[in-house]
C-alpha positions in Angstrom: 0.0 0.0 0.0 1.3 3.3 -0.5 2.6 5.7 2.2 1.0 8.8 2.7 2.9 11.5 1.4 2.7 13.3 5.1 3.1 9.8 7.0 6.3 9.6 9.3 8.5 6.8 8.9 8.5 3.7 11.0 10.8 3.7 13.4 13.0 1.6 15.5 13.3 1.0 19.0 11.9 2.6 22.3 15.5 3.4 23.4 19.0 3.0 21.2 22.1 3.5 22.7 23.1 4.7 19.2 21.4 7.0 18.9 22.1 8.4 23.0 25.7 8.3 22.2 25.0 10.5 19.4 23.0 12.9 21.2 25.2 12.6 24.0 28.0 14.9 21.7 26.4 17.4 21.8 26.8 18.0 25.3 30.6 17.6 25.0 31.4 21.4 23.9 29.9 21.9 27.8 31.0 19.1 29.5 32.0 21.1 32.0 28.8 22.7 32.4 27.3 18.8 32.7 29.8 17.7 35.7 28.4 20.5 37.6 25.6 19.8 37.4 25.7 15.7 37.8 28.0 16.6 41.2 25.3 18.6 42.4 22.4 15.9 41.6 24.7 13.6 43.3 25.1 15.5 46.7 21.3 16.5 46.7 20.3 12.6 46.5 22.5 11.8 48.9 21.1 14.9 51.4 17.4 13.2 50.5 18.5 10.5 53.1 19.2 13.6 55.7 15.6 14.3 56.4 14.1 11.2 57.7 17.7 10.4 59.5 17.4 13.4 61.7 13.6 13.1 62.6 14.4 9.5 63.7 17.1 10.8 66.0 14.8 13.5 67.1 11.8 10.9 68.1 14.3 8.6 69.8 16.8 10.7 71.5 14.2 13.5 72.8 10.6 13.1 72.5 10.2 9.0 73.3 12.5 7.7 75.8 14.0 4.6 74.3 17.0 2.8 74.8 19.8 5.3 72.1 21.1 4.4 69.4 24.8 5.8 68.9 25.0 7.7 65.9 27.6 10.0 64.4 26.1 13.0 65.4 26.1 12.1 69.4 29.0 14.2 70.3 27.9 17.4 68.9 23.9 17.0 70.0 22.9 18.1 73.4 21.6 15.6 75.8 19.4 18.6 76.8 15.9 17.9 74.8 14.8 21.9 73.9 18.2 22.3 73.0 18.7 19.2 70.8 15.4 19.6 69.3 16.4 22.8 68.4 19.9 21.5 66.7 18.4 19.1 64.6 15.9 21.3 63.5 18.6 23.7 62.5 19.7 20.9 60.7 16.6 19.9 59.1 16.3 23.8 58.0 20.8 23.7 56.9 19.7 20.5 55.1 16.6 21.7 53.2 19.3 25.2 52.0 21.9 22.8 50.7 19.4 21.0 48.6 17.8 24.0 47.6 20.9 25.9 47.0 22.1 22.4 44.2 18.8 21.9 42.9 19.0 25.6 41.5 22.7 24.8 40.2 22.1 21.7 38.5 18.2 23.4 37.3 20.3 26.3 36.1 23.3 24.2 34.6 21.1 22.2 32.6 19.0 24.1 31.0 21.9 26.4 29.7 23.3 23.2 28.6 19.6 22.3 26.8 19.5 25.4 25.4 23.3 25.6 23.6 23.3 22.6 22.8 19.2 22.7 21.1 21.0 26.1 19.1 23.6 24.1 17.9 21.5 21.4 16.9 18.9 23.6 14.5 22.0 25.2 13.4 23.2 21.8 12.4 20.1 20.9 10.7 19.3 24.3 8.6 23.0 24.3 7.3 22.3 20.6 6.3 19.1 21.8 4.9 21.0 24.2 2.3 23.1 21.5 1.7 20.2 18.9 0.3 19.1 18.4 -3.2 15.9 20.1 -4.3 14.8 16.1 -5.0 14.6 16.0 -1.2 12.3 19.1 -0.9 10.1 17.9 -3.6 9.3 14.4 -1.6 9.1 16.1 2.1 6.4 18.9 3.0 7.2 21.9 4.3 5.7 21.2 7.5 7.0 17.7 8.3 11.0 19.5 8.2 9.3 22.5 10.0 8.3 19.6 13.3 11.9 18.6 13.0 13.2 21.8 13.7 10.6 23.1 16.2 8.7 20.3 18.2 11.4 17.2 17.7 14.0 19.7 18.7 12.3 21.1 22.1 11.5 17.4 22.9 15.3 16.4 22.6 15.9 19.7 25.3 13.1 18.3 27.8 15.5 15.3 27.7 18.9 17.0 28.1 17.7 19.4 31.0 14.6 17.1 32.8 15.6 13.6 31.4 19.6 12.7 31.4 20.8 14.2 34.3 17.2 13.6 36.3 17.6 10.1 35.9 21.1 10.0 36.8 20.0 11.4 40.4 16.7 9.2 40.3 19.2 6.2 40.4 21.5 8.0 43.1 18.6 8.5 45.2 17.4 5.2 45.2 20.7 3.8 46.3 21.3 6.2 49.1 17.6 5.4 50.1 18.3 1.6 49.5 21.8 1.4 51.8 20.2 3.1 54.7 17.1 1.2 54.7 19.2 -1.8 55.1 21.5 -0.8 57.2 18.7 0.5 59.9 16.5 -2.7 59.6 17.1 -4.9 57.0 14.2 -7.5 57.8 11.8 -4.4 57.9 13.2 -2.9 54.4 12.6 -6.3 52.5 9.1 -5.7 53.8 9.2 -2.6 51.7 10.4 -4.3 48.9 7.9 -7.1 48.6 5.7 -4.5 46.5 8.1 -4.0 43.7 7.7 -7.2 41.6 4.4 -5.9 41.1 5.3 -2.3 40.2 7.7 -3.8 37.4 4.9 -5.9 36.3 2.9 -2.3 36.2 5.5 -0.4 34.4 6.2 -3.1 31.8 2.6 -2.7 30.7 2.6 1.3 31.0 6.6 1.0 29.2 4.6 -0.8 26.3 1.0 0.9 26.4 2.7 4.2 25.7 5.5 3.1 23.4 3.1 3.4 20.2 1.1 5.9 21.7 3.8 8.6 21.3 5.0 7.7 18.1 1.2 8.1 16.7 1.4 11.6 18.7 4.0 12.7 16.9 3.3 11.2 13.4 -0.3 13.4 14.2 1.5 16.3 15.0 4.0 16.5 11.7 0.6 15.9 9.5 -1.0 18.8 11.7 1.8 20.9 10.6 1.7 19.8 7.2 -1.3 20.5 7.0 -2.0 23.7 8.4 1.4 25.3 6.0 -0.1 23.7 3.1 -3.7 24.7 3.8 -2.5 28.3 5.1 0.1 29.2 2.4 -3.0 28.4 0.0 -5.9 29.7 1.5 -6.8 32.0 -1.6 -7.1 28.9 -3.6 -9.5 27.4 -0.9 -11.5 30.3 -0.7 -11.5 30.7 -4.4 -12.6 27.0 -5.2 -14.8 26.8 -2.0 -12.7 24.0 -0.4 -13.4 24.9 3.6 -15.5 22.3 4.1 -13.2 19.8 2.8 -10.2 21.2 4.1 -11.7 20.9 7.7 -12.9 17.7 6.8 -9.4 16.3 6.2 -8.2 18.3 8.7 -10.8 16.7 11.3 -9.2 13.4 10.7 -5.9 13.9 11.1 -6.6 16.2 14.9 -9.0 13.4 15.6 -5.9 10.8 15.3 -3.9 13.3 17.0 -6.6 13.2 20.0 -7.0 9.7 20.3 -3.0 8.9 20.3 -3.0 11.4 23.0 -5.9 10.1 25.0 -4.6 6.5 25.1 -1.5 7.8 26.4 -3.4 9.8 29.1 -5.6 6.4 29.8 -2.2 4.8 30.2 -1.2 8.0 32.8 -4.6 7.9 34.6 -3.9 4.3 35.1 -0.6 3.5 36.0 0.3 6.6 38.7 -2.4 5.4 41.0 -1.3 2.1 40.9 2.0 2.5 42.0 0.4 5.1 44.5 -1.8 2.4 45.8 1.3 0.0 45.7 2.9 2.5 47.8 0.0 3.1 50.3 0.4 -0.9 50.0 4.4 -0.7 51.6 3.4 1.7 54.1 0.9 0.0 55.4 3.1 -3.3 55.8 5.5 -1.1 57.2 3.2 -0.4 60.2 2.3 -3.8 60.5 5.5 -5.3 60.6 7.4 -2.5 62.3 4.2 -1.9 64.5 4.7 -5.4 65.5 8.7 -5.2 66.3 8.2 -2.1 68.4 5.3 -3.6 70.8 8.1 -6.2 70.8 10.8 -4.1 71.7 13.2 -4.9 69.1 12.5 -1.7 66.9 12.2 2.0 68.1 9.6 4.1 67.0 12.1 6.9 65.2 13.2 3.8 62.7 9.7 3.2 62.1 8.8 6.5 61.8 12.3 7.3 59.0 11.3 3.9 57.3 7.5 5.8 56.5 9.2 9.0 55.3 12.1 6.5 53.2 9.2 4.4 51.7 7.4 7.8 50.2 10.8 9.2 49.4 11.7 5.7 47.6 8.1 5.7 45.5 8.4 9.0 44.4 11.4 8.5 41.9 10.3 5.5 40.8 6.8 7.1 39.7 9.6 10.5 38.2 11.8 7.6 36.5 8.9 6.5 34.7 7.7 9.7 33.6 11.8 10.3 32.7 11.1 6.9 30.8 8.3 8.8 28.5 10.8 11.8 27.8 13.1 9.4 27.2 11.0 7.6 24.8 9.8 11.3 22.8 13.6 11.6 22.5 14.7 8.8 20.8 11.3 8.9 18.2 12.7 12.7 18.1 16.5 11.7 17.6 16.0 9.0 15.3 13.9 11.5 12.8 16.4 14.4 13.3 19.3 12.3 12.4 17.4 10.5 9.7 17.2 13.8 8.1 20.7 15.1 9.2 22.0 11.5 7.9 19.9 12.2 4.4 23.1 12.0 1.7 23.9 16.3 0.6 23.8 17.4 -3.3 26.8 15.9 -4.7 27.7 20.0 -5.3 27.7 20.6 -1.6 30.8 18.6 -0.5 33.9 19.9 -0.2 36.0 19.4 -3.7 39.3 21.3 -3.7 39.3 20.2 -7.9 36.3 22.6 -8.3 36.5 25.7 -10.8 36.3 28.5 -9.3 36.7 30.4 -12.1 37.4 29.7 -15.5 39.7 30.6 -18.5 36.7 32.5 -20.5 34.0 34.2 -18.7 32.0 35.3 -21.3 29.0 32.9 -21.1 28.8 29.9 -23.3 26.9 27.1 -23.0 27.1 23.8 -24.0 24.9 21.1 -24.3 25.8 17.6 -25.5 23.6 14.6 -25.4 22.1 15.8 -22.6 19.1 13.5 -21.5 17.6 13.9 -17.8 14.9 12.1 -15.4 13.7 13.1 -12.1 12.5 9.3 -11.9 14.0 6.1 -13.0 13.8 6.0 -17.2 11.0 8.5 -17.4 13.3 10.7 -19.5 12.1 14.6 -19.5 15.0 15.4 -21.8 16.7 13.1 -24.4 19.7 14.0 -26.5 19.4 17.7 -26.1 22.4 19.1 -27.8 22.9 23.0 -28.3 25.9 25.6 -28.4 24.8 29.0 -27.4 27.3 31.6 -27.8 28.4 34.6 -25.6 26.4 37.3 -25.6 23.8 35.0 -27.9 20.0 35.8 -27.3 17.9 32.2 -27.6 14.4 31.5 -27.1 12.9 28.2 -25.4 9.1 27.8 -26.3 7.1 24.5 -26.5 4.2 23.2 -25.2 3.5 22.8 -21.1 5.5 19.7 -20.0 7.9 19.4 -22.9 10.9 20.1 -20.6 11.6 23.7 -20.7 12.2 24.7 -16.5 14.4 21.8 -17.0 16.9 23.0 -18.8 17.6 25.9 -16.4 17.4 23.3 -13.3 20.1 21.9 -15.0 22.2 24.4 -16.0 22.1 25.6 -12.1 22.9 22.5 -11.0 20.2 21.7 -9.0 19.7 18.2 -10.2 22.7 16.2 -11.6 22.2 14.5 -15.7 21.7 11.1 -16.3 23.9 11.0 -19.5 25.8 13.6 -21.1 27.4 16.6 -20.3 26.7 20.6 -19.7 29.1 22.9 -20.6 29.4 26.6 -18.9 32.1 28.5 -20.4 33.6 25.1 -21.2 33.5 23.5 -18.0 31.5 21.0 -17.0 28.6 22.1 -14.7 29.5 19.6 -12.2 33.0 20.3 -11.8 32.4 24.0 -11.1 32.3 25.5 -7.4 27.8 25.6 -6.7 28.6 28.6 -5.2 30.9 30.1 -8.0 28.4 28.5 -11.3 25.0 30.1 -9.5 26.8 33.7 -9.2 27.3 33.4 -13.0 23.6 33.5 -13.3 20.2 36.1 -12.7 17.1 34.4 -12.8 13.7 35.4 -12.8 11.2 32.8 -12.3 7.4 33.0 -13.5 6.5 32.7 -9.3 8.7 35.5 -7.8 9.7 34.9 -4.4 10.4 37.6 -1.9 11.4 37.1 1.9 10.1 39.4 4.8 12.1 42.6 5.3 12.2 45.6 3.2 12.6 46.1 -0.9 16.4 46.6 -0.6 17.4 43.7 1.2 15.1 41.4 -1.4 16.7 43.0 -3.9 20.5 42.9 -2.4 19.9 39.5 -0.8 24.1 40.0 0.1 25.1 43.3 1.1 28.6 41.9 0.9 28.0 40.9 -2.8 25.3 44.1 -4.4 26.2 47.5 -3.4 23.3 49.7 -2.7 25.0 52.0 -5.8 24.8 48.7 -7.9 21.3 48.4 -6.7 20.2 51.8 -7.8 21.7 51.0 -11.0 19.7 48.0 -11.5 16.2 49.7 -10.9 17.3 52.8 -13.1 18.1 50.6 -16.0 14.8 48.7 -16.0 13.0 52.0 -15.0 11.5 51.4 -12.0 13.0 54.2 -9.9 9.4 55.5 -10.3 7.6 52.9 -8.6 10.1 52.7 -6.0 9.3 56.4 -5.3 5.6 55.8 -4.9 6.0 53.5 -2.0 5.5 55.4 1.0 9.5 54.2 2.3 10.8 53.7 -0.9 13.5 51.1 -0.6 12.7 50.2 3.0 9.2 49.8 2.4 8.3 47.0 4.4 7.7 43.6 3.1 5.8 40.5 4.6 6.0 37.0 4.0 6.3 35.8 0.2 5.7 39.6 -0.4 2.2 39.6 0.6 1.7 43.2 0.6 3.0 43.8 -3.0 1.1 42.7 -6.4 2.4 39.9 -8.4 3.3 42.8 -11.1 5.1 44.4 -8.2 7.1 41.3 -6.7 8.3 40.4 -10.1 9.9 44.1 -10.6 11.9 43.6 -7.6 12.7 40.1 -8.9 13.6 41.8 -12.5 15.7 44.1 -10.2 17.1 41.4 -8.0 18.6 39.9 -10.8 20.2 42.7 -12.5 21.8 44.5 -9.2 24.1 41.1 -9.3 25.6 41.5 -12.6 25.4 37.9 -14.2 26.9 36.7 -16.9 23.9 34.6 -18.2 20.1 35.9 -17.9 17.5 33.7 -17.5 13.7 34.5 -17.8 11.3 31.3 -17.0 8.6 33.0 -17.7 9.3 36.3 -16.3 6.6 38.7 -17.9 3.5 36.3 -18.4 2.2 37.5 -14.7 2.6 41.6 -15.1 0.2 43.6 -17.0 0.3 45.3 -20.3 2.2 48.1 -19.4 4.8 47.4 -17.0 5.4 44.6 -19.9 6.5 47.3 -21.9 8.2 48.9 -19.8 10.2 45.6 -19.3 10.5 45.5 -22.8 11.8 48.8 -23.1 14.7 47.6 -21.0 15.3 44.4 -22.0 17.8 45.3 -24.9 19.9 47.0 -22.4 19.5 43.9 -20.0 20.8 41.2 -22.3 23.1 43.4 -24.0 26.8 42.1 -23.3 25.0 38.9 -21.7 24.2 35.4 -22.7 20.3 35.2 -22.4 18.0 32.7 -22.0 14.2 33.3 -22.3 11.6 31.0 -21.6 8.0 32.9 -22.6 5.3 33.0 -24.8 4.6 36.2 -26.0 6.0 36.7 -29.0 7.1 40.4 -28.6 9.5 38.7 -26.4 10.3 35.6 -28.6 11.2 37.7 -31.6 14.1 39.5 -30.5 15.7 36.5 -29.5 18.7 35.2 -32.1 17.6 32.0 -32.4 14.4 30.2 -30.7 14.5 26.8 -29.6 11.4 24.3 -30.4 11.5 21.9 -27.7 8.3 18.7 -27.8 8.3 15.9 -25.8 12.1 16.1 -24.4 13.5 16.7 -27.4 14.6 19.7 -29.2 12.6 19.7 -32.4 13.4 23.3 -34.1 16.2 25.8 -33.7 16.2 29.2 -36.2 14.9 32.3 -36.4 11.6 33.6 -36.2 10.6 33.7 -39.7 13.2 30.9 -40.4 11.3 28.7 -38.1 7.8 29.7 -39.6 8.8 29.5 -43.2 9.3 25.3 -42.2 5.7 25.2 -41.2 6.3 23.1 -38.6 5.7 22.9 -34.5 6.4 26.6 -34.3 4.7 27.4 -37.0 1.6 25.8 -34.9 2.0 27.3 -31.8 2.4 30.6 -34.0 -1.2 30.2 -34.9 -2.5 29.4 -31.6 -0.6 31.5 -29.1 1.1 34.3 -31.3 -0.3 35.6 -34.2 -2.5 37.9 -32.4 0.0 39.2 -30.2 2.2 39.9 -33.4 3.7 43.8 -33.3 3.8 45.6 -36.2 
């Protein structure tokens, strides 16, 4: 069956000490930072064991008279009771400071830790994200790589700052608990034990009830994402087609699976804290029965029986925290194993390091080469076959053909963004994929039929680099296409403020700045996908208008179909089916009477100038 294209992946197991050693790196950068704070969980366990220690010497040295117990503190307390009472409860009071005074440290310690190490994490991933192929972004939503960086990412921090080191003084706490038990009444502290086959037994089934539980919670939670940016980033084509019933309808499914993953889990919560609160109850009542017995028999004092209660609630209490530690522990490693499926997802073969690349070449004055160039985004469903063509510096050339015959390809190609199948491309007589990414996509200025625009203000979408596009170079750019007049009538001019995907300019308007864009960085090949089918009549012609003074001294490529565009080109390409089928001049190409000659009479003849 196939996979829904917003499904998660099926993962491995609940915990993988692969993966933990992993994670576990990128706490090593503050290591230092971690001792702290695993020193400080370590000395507040072992001051857990204080508490109940001094009210047992305070019930059996002052307030019942019982034969004494020597203890290490019996040459500094007073045999006096007001005054003893009042040491150990300066005690008690010094005791609860300490542990106040490390929890804060090793809080404080950890969550800086969490934090640095979560930064350098989504660092890690959006640099990797530059790094993929655009293959990988046309398989994965937008909102499924969004979870990763957001929700998978803060679940991975719950477990560095509530779950590693927590866990670490869980155990701790237990042990100290454990030792003193047994070395105040060992028959008595097996009594408090007898409960615990049962509480395994428990947390087994609550270990496997939630297992699946979270993984559904977060598969829901990457298709709510997906959902909502897909949904949202359209919502003018829902309105338009009347979709809002069917949008919430699919959209009802997916937060209904989200709700019942969640309410298993909190079935399996409801469930399994009050059993080992019961099981605990269970101990302390055993406890009272047992000790009760030994003191009436004079073989245990009150103040043990008393510190075994307060051990037996202090002993319960991290086991219920280790199992809730268990569930973070559990988010984390469906988080991990995500995050580094994605961070393990093979880069574009352009983005590793090649110290062989060309930076830049002998000529630089635009030539392009294709030979026997066939391409597929898909097995041997070839979207280009044997294209061969030689385009000249400084040459003008066309690209028409009908919808799907392989047009956009061609310029994916040429910038590299996916790699061909057989063949080779040739810019400025160098193989497209031995050049430097970096250095081949500075060669070119596209404009693309969509324009895209970031938020910020009109000069930093159309600079993109200050470090590469002077503002004098920008100025330039906008002069040349004449647009200095619409930047004047914005109320800013160029630091008119612009929102997401340029939501507060026309389309006209965003594809000026993209015209703009383009020119301010001075390529050496122009390419126009479409550039002026989505601007009306007359900022077309102003675009025309300066359009000779944009290709002029540069290799152009133009991908349209008006022919006022299409006619000033040297030669035009006639591209059907993955193939190139034509390649002349305008009227060379409609004195064959061929494919162009066609589209000429459907498209273009009434758009013919005189």
């Amino acid at each position: 069956m196939t996979q829904d294209h917003h499904d998660e992946e099926v993962l491995g197991k609940a915990y993988d000490s692969r993966l933990m050693k992993r994670l576990l790196r990128y706490l090593s950068p503050y290591r230092a930072l971690v001792l702290v704070a695993c020193v400080a969980m370590v000395f507040h366990s072992l001051l857990q064991v204080v508490g109940p220690f001094l009210t047992k010497i305070a019930v059996d040295r002052y307030l019942v008279v019982t034969e004494k117990q020597a203890t290490f503190l019996d040459r500094w307390l007073s045999s006096d009771p007001f005054t003893g009472l009042t040491q150990v409860t300066g005690l008690f009071v010094l005791t609860l400071g300490l542990m106040f005074l490390l929890e804060y440290g090793q809080t404080y310690a950890m969550q800086m830790v969490g934090q640095r190490a979560m930064y350098d994490l989504r660092m890690e991933m959006l640099r990797h994200l530059h790094r993929l192929p655009i293959q990988f972004f046309d398989r994965n939503p937008v909102g499924r790589l969004v979870t990763r960086a957001t929700t998978d990412v803060d679940v991975l921090n719950e477990m560095f700052t509530s779950g590693v080191v927590a866990i670490f003084g869980d155990f701790f706490s237990l042990l100290f608990i454990v030792a003193v038990m047994l070395q105040m009444d060992p028959l008595l502290a097996l009594v408090t034990f007898s409960v615990l086959p049962l509480i395994f037994v428990a947390t087994m089934w609550f270990r496997r009830r939630v297992r699946e539980c979270y993984r559904r919670i977060r598969t829901a939670i990457a298709r709510i994402n997906a959902h909502l940016q897909e949904h949202i980033t359209g919502m003018n084509v829902v309105q338009l087609f009347n979709r809002e019933a069917r949008s919430l309808q699919d959209f009802d499914q997916i937060n209904t699976a989200h709700k019942i993953a969640f309410l298993d889990s909190v079935f399996a919560h409801s469930l399994y804290y009050p059993v080992v609160e019961v099981l605990s109850s269970v101990a302390i009542a055993l406890i009272l029965w047992y000790g009760g017995l030994k003191v009436l028999g004079d073989t245990l004092t009150i103040g043990i029986l008393v510190a075994f209660i307060q051990y037996a609630q202090r002993f319960f209490r991290p086991i219920q925290d280790l199992s809730e530690k268990y569930n973070i522990l559990q988010a984390a490693m469906v988080s991990s194993e995500r995050i580094f499926k994605l961070l393990d997802t093979p880069a574009a073969p352009d983005a590793t390091d090649n110290g062989n690349w060309v930076q830049q070449p002998q000529s630089s004055a635009g030539s392009i080469e294709f030979q026997d160039v066939s391409f597929a985004y898909k097995d041997d469903q070839w979207v280009l076959q044997d294209i061969s063509l030689k385009i000249q510096p400084g040459e003008t050339i066309a690209v028409v053909g009908h919808t799907g015959a392989g047009k956009t390809t061609l310029i994916s190609l040429l910038l590299r963004f996916y790699d061909i199948q057989q063949g080779r491309l040739l810019v400025d007589g160098v193989d497209v994929r031995e050049w430097n990414p970096q250095a081949l996509r500075r060669r070119f200025g596209i404009v693309l039929q969509d324009p895209y625009l970031f938020s910020g203000t009109i000069e930093s979408n159309i600079r993109l680099d200050p470090d590469l596009v002077t503002r004098e170079a920008m100025e330039e750019a906008v002069e040349e296409l004449n647009l200095s007049d619409f930047i004047h009538t914005l109320p800013e001019g160029y630091e008119q403020e612009v929102h997401e995907r340029g939501a507060t300019l026309s389309t006209g308007q965003k594809q000026l700045i993209s015209f703009a864009r383009a020119l301010a960085h001075s390529p050496q090949i122009l390419i126009l996908d479409e550039a002026t089918s989505s601007v009306d009549t007359e900022t077309e012609i102003r675009i025309r208008e300066a359009l000779g003074r944009m290709v002029s001294g540069r290799t152009a490529i133009i991908i349209a179909h008006r022919l006022s565009t299409i006619q000033r080109a040297d030669r035009i390409v006639v591209m059907h089916k993955g193939r190139i089928r034509e390649l002349g001049t305008h009227q060379e190409l409609l004195a064959q009477r061929g494919i162009y000659w066609k589209l000429y009479q459907l498209q273009y003849k009434e758009q013919e100038v005189a």
